[in-house]
ChimeraX commands (.cxc) that place a marker at each C-alpha (Angstrom):
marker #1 position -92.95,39.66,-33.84 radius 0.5
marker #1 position -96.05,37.61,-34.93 radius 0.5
marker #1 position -98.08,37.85,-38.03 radius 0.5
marker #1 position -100.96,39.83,-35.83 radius 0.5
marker #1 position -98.36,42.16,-34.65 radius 0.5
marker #1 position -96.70,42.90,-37.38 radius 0.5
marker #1 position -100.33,43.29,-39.10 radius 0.5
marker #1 position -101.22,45.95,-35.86 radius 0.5
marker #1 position -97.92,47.91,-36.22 radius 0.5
marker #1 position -99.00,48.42,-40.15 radius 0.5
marker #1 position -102.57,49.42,-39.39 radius 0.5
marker #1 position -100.81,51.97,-36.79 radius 0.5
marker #1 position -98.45,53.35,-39.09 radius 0.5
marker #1 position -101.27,53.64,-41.71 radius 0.5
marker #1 position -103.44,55.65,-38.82 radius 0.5
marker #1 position -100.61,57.68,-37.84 radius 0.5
marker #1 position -100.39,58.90,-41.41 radius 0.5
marker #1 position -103.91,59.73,-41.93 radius 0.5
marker #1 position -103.86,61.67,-38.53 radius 0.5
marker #1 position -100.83,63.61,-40.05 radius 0.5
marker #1 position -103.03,64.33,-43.15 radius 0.5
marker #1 position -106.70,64.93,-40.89 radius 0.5
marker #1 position -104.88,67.18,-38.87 radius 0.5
marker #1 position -103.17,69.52,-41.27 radius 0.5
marker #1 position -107.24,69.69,-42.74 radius 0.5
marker #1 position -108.72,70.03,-39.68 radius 0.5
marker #1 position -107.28,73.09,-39.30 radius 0.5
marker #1 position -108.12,74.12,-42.55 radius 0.5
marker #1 position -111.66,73.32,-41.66 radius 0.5
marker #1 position -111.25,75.65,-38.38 radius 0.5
marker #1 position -110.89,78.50,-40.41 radius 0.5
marker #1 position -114.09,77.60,-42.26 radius 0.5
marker #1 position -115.74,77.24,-39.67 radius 0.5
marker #1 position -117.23,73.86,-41.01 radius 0.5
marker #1 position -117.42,71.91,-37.73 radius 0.5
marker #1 position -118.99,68.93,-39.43 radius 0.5
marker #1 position -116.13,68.07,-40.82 radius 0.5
marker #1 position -113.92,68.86,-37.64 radius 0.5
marker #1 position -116.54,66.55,-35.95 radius 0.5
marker #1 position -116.20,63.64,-38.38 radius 0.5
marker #1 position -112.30,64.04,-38.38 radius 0.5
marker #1 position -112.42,64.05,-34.19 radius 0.5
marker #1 position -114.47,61.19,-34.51 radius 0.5
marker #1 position -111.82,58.85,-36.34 radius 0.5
marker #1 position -109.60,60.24,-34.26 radius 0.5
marker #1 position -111.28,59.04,-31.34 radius 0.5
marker #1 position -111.92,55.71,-32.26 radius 0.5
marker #1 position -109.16,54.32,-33.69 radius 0.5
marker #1 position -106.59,56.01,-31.29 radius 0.5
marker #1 position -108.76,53.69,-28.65 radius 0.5
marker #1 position -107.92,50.74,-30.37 radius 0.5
marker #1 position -103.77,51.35,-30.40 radius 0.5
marker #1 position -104.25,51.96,-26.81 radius 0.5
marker #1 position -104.14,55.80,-27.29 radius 0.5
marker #1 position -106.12,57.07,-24.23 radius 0.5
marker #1 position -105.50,60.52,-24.16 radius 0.5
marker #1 position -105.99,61.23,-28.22 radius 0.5
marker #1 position -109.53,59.04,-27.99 radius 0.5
marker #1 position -110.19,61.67,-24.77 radius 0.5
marker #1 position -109.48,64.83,-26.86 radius 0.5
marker #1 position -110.88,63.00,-29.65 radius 0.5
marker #1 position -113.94,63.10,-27.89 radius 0.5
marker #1 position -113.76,66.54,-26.27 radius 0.5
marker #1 position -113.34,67.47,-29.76 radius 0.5
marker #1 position -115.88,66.17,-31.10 radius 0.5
marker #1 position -118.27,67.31,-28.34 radius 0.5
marker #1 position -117.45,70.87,-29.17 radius 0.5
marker #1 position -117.38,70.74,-32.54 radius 0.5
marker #1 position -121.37,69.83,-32.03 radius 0.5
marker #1 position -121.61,72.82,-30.01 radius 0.5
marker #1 position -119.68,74.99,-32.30 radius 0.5
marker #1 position -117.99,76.11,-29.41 radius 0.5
marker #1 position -115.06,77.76,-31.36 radius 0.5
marker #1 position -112.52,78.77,-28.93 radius 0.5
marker #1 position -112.74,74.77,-26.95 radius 0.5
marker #1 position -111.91,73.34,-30.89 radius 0.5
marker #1 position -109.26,75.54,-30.98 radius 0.5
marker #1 position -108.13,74.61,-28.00 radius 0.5
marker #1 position -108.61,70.94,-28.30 radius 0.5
marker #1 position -107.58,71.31,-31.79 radius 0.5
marker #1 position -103.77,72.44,-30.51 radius 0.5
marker #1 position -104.00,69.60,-28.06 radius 0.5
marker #1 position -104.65,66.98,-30.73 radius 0.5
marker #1 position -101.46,68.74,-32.64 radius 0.5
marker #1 position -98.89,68.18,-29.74 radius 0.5
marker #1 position -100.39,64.76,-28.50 radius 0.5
marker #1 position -100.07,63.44,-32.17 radius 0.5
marker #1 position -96.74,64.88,-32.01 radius 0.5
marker #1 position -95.47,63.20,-29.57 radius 0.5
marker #1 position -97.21,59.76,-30.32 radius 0.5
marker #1 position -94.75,60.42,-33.80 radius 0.5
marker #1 position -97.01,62.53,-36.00 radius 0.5
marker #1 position -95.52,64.60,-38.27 radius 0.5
marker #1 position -97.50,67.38,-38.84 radius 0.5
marker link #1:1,2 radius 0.2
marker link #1:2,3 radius 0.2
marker link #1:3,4 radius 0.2
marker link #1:4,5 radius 0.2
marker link #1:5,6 radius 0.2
marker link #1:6,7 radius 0.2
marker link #1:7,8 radius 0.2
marker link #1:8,9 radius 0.2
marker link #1:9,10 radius 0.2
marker link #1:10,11 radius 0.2
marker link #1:11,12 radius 0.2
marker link #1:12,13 radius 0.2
marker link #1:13,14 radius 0.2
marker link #1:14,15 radius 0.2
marker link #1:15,16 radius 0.2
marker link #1:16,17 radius 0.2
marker link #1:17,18 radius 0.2
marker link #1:18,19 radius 0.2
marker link #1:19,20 radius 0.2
marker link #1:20,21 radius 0.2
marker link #1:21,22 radius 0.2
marker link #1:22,23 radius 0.2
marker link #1:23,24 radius 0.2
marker link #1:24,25 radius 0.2
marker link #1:25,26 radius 0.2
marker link #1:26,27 radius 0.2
marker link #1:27,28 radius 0.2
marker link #1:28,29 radius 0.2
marker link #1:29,30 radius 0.2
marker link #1:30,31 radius 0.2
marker link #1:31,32 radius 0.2
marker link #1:32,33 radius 0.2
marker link #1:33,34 radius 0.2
marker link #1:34,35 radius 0.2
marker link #1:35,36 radius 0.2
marker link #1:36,37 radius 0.2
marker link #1:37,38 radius 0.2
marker link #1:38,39 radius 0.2
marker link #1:39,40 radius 0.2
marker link #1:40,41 radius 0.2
marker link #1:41,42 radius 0.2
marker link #1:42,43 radius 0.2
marker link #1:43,44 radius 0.2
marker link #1:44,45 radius 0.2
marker link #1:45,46 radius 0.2
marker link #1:46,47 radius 0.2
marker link #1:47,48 radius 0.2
marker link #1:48,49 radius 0.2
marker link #1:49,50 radius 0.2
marker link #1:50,51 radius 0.2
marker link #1:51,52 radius 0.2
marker link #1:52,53 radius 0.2
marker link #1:53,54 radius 0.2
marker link #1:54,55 radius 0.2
marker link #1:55,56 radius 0.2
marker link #1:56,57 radius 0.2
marker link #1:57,58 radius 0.2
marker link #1:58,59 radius 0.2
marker link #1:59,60 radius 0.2
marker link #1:60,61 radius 0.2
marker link #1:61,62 radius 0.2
marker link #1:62,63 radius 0.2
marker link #1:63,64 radius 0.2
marker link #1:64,65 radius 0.2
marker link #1:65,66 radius 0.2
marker link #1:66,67 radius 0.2
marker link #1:67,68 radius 0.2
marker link #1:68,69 radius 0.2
marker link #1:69,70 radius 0.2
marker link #1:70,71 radius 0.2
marker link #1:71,72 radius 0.2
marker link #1:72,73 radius 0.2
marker link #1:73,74 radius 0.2
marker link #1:74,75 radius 0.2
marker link #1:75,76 radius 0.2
marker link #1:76,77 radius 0.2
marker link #1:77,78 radius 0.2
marker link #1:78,79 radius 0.2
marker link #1:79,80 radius 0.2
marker link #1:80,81 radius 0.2
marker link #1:81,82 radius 0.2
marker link #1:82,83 radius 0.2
marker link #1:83,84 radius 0.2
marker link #1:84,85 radius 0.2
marker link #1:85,86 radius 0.2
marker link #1:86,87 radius 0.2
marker link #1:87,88 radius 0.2
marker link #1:88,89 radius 0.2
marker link #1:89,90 radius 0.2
marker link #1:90,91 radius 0.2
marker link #1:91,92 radius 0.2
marker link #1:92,93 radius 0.2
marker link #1:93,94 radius 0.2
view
């Protein structure tokens, strides 16, 4: 492994954690009600998940974000439990 990977695989590991961390708050967030910051969590999610070739968390990242703009409380929740398992299973402990 290269320099540049090895540099990539830290940056992941680094974004995985913070995911671990947004999530656990974004659900805190939920029960506020305070979509602005569900929005600006979804956001990051969205991005960087598309640059460590994460298609489907930068899809719900941007569902998410999308409904968190609406306020459209049950399609967070939804999307919000979505995030949850696809994190999981990308290595997320949550």
């Amino acid at each position: 492994m290269d320099s540049d990977e090895m540099f990539m695989e830290e940056l992941k590991k680094e974004f995985l954690e913070k995911t671990s961390e947004n999530l656990k708050n974004m659900s805190e967030y939920f029960e506020d009600d305070n979509f602005l910051e569900i929005r600006k969590i979804a956001h990051d999610i969205k991005g960087t998940a598309g640059i460590f070739d994460m298609a489907k968390g930068s899809e719900i990242g941007k569902n998410l974000q999308d409904a968190a703009d609406n306020e459209n409380r049950d399609v967070v929740k939804q999307l919000i439990d979505e995030m949850v398992l696809y994190m999981r299973d990308q290595g997320v402990e949550i």
